[in-house]
C-alpha positions as CSV (number, residue, x, y, z in Angstrom):
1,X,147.0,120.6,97.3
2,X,144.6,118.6,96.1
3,X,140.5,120.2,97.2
4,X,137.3,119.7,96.4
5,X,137.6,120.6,92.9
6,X,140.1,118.0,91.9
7,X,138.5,115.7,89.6
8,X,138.7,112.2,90.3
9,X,140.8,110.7,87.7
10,X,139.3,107.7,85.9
11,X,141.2,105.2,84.0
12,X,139.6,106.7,81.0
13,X,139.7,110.4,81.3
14,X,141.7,112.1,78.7
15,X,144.3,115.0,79.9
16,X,146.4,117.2,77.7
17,X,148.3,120.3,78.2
18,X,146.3,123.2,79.1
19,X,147.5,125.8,76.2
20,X,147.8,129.2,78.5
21,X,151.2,128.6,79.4
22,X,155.0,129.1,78.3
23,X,157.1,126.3,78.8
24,X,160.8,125.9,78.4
25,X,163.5,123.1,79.7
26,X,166.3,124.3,81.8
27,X,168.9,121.7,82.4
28,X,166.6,119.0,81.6
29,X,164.2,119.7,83.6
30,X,161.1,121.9,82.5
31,X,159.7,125.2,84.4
32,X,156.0,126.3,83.2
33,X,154.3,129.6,83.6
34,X,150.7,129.4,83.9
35,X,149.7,132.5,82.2
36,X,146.0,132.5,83.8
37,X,147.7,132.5,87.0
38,X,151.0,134.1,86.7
39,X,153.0,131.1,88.2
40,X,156.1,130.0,87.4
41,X,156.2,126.2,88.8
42,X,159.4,123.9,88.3
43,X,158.7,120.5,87.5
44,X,161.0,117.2,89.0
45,X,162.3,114.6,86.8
46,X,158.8,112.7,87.6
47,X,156.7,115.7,86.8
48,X,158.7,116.4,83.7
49,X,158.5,112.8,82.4
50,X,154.7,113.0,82.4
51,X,154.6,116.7,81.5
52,X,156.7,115.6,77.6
53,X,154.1,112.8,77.8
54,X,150.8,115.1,78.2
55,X,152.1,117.4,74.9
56,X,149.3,115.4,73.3
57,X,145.5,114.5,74.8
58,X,146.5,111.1,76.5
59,X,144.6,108.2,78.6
60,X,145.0,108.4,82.3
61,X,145.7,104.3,82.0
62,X,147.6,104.8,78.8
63,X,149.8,107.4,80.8
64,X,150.4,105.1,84.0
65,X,151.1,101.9,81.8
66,X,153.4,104.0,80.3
67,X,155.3,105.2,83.3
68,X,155.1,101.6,85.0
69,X,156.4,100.0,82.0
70,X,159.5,102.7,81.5
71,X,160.4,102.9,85.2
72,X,161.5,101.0,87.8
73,X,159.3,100.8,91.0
74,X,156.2,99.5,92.4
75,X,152.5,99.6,89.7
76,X,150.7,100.4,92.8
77,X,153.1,103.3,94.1
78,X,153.5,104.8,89.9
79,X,150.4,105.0,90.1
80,X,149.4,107.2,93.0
81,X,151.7,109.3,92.5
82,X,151.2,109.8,88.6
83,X,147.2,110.2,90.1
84,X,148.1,113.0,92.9
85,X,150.9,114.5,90.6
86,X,148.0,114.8,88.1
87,X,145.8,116.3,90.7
88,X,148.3,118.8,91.2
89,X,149.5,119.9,87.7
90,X,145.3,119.8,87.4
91,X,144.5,122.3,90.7
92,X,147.2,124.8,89.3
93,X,145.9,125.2,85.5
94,X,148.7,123.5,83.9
95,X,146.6,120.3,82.1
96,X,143.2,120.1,81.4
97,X,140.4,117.3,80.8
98,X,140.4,116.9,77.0
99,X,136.4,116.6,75.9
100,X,137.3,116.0,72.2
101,X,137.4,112.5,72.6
102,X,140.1,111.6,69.6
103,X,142.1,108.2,70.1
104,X,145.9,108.7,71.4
């Protein structure tokens, strides 16, 4: 669920994986434990595609050019969901904004 607290997502804004969590793939398909919050949370082929992409600090654009270039489907429709699914990997402490500023 996406609140208050969500950030809003520029093309610019750098996210990475947050580093308090255990991670591991089951059937190709990976399941995270957010150690701050003591959630397991199972990720869907969508989710899991952009969680292998996040392993290092990434571009929200470069991320969604990306995804629209590698999958079939509607720009417009990749990237609202790659936006929300964001918001929600975000709101339950599995990425974070990366501040350091390095190139991808």
């Amino acid at each position: 669920m996406i609140t208050p607290s969500t950030p809003q997502f520029d093309p610019d804004t750098r996210v990475v994986w947050n580093p308090d969590h255990l991670a591991a793939e089951i059937d190709g398909q990976v399941v995270v434990m957010s150690l701050a919050q003591g959630k397991y949370i199972g990720l869907n082929d969508m989710a899991t595609t952009i969680w292998r992409r996040l392993e290092h600090p990434k571009s929200v654009s470069d991320l969604v050019g990306d995804l629209v270039r590698d999958f079939d489907g509607d720009a417009i429709e990749i990237q609202r969901d790659s936006l929300d699914l964001l918001g929600h990997l975000y709101e339950v402490g599995l990425i974070q904004i990366d501040t350091n500023g390095a190139p991808d």
